[in-house]
C-alpha positions in Angstrom: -13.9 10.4 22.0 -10.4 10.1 22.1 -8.2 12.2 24.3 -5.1 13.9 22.3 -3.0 14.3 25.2 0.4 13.2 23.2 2.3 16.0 21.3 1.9 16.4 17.6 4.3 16.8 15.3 3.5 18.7 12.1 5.7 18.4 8.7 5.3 19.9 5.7 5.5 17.9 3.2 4.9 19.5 0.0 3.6 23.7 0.2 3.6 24.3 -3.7 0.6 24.3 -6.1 -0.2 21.5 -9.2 2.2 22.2 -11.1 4.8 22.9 -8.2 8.1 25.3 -8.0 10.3 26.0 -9.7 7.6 25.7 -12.7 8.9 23.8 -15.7 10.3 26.4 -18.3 10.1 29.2 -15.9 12.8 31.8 -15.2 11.4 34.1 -13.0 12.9 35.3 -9.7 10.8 32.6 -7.9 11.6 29.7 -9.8 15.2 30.3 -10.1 15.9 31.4 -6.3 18.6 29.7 -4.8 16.9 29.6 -1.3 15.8 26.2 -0.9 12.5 27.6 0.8 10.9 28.5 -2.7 11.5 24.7 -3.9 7.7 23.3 -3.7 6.6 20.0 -3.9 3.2 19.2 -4.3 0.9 19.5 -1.4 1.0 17.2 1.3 1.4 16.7 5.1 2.4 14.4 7.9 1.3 14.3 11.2 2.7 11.9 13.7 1.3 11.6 16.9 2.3 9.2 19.8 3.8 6.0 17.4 1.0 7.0 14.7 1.9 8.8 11.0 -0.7 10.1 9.2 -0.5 11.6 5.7 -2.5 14.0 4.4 -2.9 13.8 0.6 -0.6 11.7 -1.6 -0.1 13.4 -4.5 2.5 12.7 -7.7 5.5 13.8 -4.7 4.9 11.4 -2.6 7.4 8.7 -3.1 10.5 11.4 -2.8 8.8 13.0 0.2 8.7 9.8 1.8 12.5 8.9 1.1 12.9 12.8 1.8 12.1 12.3 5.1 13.2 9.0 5.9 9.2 7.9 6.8 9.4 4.0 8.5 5.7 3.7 8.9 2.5 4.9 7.6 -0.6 4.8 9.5 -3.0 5.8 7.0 -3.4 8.4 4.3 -6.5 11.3 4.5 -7.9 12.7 1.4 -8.9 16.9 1.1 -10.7 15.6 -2.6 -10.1 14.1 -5.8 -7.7 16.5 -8.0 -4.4 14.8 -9.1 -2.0 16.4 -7.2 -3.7 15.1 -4.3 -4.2 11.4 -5.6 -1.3 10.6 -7.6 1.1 9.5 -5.7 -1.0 6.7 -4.3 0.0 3.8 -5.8 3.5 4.3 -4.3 2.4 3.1 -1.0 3.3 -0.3 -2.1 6.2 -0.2 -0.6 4.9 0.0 3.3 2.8 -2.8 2.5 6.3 -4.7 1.2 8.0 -3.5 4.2 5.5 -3.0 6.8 3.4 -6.4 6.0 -0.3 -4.3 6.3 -2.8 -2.5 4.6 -2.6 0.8 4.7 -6.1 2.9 5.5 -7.0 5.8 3.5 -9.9 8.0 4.5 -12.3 10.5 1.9 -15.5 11.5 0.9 -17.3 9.6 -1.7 -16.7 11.5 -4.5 -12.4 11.3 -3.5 -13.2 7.6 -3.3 -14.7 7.1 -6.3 -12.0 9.1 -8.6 -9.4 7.2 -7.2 -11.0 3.7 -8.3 -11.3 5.3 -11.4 -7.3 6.6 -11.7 -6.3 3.2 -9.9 -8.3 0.4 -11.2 -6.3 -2.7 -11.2 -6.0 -1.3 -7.0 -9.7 -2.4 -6.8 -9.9 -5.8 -9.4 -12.0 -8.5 -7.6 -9.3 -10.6 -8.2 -6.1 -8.9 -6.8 -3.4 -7.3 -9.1 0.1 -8.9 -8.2 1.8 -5.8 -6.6 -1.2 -3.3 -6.5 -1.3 -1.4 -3.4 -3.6 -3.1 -0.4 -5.7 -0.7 1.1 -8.2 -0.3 3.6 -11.0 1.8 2.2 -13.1 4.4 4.5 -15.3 6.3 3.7 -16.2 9.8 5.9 -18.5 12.8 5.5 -18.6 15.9 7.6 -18.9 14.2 10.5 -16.0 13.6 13.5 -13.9 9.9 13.2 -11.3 7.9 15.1 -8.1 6.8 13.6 -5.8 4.2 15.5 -7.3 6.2 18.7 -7.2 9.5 17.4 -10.0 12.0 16.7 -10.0 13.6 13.7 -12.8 16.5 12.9 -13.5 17.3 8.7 -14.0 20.9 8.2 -15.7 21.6 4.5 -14.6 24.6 3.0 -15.5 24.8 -0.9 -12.5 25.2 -3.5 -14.7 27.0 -5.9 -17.7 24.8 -6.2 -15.6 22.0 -5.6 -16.4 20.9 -1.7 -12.8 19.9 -0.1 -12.3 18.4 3.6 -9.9 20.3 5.9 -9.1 18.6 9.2 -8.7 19.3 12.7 -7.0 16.9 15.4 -6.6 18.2 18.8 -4.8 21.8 18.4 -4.2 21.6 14.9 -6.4 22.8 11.8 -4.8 21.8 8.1 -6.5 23.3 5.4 -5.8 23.3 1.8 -7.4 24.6 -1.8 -9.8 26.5 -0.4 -11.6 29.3 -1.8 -14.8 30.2 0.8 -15.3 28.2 4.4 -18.9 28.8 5.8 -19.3 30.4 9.5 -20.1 27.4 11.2 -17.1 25.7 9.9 -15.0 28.6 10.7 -16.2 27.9 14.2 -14.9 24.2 14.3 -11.5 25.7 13.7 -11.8 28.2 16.1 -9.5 27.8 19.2 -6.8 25.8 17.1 -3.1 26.6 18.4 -1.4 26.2 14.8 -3.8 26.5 11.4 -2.5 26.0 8.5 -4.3 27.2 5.3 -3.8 27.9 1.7 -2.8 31.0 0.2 -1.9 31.0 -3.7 -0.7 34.1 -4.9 -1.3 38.0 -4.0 -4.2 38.6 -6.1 -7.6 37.4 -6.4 -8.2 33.6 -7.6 -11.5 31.9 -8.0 -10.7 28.3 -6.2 -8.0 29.5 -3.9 -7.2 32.3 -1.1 -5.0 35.1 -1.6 -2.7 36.1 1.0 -4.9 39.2 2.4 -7.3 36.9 2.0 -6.2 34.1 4.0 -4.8 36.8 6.4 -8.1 38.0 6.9 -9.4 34.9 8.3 -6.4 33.9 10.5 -6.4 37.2 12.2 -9.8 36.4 13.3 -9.4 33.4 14.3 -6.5 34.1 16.2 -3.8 30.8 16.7 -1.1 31.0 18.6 0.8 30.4 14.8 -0.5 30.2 11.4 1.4 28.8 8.3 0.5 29.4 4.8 0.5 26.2 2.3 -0.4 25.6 -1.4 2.0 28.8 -2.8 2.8 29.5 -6.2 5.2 31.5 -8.2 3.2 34.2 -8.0 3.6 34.7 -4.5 6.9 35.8 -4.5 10.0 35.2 -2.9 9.7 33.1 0.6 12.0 35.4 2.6 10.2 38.7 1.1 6.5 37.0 1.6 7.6 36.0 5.5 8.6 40.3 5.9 5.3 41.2 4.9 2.9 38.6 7.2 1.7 39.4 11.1 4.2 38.1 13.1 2.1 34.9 14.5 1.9 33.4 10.5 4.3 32.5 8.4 5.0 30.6 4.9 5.8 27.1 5.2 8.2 25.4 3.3 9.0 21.8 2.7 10.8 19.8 5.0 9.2 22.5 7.9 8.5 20.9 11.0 5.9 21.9 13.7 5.3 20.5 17.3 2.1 21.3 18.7 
């Protein structure tokens, strides 16, 4: 296996839910905060390690997160699973096959795989679509893969019955949209310096963790730091969330950047 001794840097992306925030028609204290921290893109991540950038997720944001933060390359793009504001955005890497003159590999399960040849057909047409996106398909299960070099460990966790791949590279555990992650995945994550994991509102919510929730489980596993991802509205107020969390986690925010 690959050895990760090159530092890697962690950006958030996008840290909002589906529908994002501020939330069309919305005026509550959230959606109409002036602090740029409770502006949330959908959720997404990039990783870049050594002169390698992986995305995780490309939802409907993507093409302003890219331009957001000036990305020159793209290495390839890993799927969590098949909902739309994980997948939209795809077809918008287009332009690093313009620029870049390549493919781009994407990695998912088989289920991902096959909802995104259903939302992107003229991507997959035997004979190619002038200007559809080239991509390198792979599929991956629960089992550990290499990308450009780099080792890259799925962790299942289920978002409601829906099961959804977390990953883990080196010292770093991203997780997002879930709702229950069995012990022995708990234990693949366990020893991680950063994890990052979802946390949607306060209260209880069938696919997603609350805060005490997601709490819970960081404060047994015990990283060095913690970030929560995936927040709505409901959630409050970035600056009055980060007062009430354990010093070693706090909210991320788009455009927050992480060296591990």
């Amino acid at each position: 296996m690959a050895q990760h001794n090159n530092k890697i840097k962690l950006t958030f992306l996008g840290t909002g839910t589906s529908i994002g925030v501020p939330v069309i028609t919305c005026d509550c204290k959230v959606c109409t905060s002036t602090d740029k921290r409770d502006n949330r893109f959908r959720t997404s991540a990039m990783i870049e390690i050594g002169s390698e950038v992986f995305v995780i997720d490309s939802g409907p944001d993507f093409r302003i997160q890219m331009l957001r933060e000036k990305v020159q390359n793209l290495s390839a793009i890993l799927f969590t699973h098949e909902h739309r504001d994980h997948i939209a955005g795809l077809d918008d890497v287009r332009a690093f096959n313009y620029v870049l003159n390549k493919r781009i590999d994407i990695y998912g399960n088989e289920k991902t795989m096959e909802m995104i040849k259903t939302e992107f057909p003229y991507i997959f047409t035997e004979q190619r679509y002038f200007g559809a996106p080239q991509l390198n398909v792979h599929l991956i299960d629960d089992k550990p893969f290499t990308v450009f070099g780099y080792d890259f460990t799925p962790i299942k966790v289920m978002h409601d019955k829906l099961p959804v791949l977390g990953y883990r590279i080196g010292d770093l555990t991203y997780i997002t949209d879930a709702s229950h992650i069995e012990p022995d995945e708990i234990e693949k994550i366990r020893g991680s310096k950063v994890i990052v994991l979802n946390a949607l509102r306060n209260s209880k919510h069938v696919s997603h963790f609350s805060v005490e929730e997601a709490v819970a489980i960081l404060e047994d596993l015990k990283p060095e730091k913690a970030f929560l991802t995936h927040m709505s509205h409901f959630i409050g107020n970035h600056a009055e969330l980060e007062k009430k969390l354990p010093d070693f986690i706090k909210p991320a925010y788009d455009g927050l950047q992480v060296e591990i």
